[in-house]
C-alpha positions as CSV (number, residue, x, y, z in Angstrom):
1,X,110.7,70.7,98.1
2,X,110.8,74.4,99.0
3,X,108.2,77.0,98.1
4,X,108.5,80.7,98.3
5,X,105.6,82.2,100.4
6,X,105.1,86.0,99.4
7,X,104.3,88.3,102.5
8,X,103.0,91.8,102.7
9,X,105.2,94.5,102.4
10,X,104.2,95.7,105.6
11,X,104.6,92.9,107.3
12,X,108.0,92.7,106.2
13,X,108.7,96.5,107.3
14,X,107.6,95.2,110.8
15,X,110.1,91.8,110.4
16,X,112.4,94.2,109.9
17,X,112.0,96.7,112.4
18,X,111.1,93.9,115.1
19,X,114.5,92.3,114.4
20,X,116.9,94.8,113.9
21,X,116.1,97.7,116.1
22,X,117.7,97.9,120.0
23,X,114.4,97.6,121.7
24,X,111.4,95.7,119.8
25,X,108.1,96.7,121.2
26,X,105.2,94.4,122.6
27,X,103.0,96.5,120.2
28,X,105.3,95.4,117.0
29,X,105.7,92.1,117.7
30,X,101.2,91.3,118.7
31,X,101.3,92.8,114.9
32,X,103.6,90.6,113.2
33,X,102.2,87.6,115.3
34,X,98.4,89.0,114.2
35,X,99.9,88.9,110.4
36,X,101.8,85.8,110.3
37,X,98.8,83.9,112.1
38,X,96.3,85.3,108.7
39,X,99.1,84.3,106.5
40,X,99.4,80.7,107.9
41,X,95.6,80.5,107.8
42,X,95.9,81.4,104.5
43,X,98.2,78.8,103.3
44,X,96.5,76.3,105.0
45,X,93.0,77.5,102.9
46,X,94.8,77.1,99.8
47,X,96.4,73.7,100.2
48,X,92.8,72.0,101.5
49,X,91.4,73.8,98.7
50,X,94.0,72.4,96.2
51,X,94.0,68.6,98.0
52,X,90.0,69.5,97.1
53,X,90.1,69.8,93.3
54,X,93.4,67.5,93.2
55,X,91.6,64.5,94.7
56,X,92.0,61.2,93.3
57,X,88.4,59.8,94.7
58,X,85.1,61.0,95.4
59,X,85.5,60.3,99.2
60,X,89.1,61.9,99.4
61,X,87.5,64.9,97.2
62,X,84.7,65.1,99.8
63,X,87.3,64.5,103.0
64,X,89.3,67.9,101.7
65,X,86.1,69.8,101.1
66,X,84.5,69.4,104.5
67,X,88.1,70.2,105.8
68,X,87.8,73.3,103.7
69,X,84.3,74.3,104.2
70,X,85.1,73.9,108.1
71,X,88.6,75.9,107.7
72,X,86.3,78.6,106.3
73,X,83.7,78.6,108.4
74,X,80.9,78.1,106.5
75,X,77.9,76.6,108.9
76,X,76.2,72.9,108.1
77,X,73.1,75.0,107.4
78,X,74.7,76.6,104.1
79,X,76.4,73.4,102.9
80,X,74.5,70.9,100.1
């Protein structure tokens, strides 16, 4: 199965540049690795999230929210 996963634009502009100019620069490519990192953790947010309100049990529905809660980093404290 492949999905499309939509990017900034500016992220792209840097892709671009990073690849296709003579000399990439260290500064260009920590950016594009900061931005593809908060992408990744985004996806990753919005699949527990999904397995979360997908769940066929109450334990798997509870397994995928912890995951979720802990992905997000809410503390024990705030949880019920």
């Amino acid at each position: 199965m492949n999905k499309n996963v939509q990017i900034p634009t500016e992220l792209f502009y840097n892709l671009l540049k990073y690849f296709y100019t003579e000399e990439p620069t260290e500064e260009l490519y920590k950016e594009i690795k900061i931005s593809l990192k908060n992408k990744l953790d985004q996806m990753v947010k919005h699949d527990l999230y999904t397995q979360f309100k997908t769940a066929n049990s109450i334990q798997e529905r509870e397994e995928a929210r912890q995951k979720y809660l802990n992905k997000i980093g809410i503390n024990d404290n705030f949880r019920w």
